[in-house]
C-alpha positions in Angstrom: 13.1 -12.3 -13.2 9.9 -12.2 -10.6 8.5 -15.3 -10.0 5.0 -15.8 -9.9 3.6 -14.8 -6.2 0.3 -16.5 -5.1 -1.9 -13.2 -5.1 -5.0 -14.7 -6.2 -4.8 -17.1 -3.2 -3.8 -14.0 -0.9 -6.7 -12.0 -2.1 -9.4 -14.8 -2.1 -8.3 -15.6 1.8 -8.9 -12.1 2.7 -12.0 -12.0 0.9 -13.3 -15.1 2.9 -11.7 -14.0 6.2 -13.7 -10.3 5.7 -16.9 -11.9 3.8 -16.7 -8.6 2.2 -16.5 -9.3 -1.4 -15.5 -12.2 -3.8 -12.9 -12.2 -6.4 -12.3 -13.6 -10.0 -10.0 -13.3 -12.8 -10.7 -10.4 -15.0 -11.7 -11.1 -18.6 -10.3 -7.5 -19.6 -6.5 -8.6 -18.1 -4.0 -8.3 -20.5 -1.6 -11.3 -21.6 0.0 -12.4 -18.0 3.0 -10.7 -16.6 4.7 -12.2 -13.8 4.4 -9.4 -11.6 1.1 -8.1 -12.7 -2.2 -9.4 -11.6 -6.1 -8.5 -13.4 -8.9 -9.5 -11.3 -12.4 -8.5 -11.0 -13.7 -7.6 -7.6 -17.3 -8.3 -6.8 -18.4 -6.5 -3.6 -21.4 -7.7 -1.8 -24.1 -5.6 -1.2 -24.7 -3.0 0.2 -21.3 -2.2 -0.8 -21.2 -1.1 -4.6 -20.6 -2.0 -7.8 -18.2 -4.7 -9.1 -14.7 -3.1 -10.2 -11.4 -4.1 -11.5 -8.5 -4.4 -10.0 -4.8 -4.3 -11.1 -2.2 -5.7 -9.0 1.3 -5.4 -9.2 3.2 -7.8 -6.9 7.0 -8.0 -5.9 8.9 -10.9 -3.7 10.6 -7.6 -2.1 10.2 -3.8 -1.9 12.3 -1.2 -0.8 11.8 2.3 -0.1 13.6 2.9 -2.9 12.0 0.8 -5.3 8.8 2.0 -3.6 8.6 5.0 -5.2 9.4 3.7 -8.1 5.8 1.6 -7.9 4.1 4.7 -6.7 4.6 6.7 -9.9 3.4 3.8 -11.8 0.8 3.0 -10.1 -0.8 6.5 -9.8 0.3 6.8 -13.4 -3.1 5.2 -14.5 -5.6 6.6 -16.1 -8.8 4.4 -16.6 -10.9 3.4 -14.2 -9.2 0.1 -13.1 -8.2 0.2 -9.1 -4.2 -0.5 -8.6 -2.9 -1.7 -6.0 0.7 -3.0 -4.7 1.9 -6.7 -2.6 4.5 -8.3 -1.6 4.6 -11.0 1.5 6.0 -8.7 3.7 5.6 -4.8 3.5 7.9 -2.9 6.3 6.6 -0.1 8.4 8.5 1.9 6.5 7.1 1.2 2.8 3.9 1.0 4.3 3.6 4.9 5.5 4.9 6.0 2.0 2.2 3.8 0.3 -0.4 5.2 2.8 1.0 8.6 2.3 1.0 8.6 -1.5 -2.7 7.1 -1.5 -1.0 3.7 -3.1 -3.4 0.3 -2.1 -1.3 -2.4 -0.5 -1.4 -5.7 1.3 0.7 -8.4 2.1 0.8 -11.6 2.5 -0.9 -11.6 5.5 -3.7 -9.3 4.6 -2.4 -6.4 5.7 
């Protein structure tokens, strides 16, 4: 079983870091999943309108389980934004997540 990866913590350091936008926890999340992550992104202006965001995060990825992640991410269909992290994304993972249009970061903000 995943453990519970700091996400919010990674996301609300990049948001600082960038000044770009703040971040909360969604109201709209379902009942928390260990791997998945509801927040609500507040961009500042001029930037647009606040959206959500779902985040699945893994301890490890693999090409193979890569793919995996991009069906399921580009499987949704409301308006929620999806995205993928992990601490550390290789090269490798990264080009098929850039390739397949899948958001990603890492631990570092990548």
């Amino acid at each position: 079983m995943e453990h519970v990866l700091p996400v919010s913590e990674w996301l609300g350091r990049i948001a600082r870091e960038s000044g770009a936008f703040h971040i909360y926890d969604s109201p709209r999340a379902p009942r928390p999943k260990p791997i998945h992550h509801h927040f609500t992104v507040v961009p500042n202006p001029p930037a647009g309108p606040p959206f959500e965001l779902h985040v699945e995060a893994r301890r490890r990825i693999s090409p193979q389980i890569a793919l995996d992640v991009v069906q399921r991410l580009r499987a949704g269909t409301d308006d929620t934004v999806r995205a993928f992290c992990c601490p550390i994304i290789s090269p490798r993972v990264a080009t098929m997540f850039r390739e397949a249009q899948v958001s990603y970061f890492d631990a570092d903000g990548n």
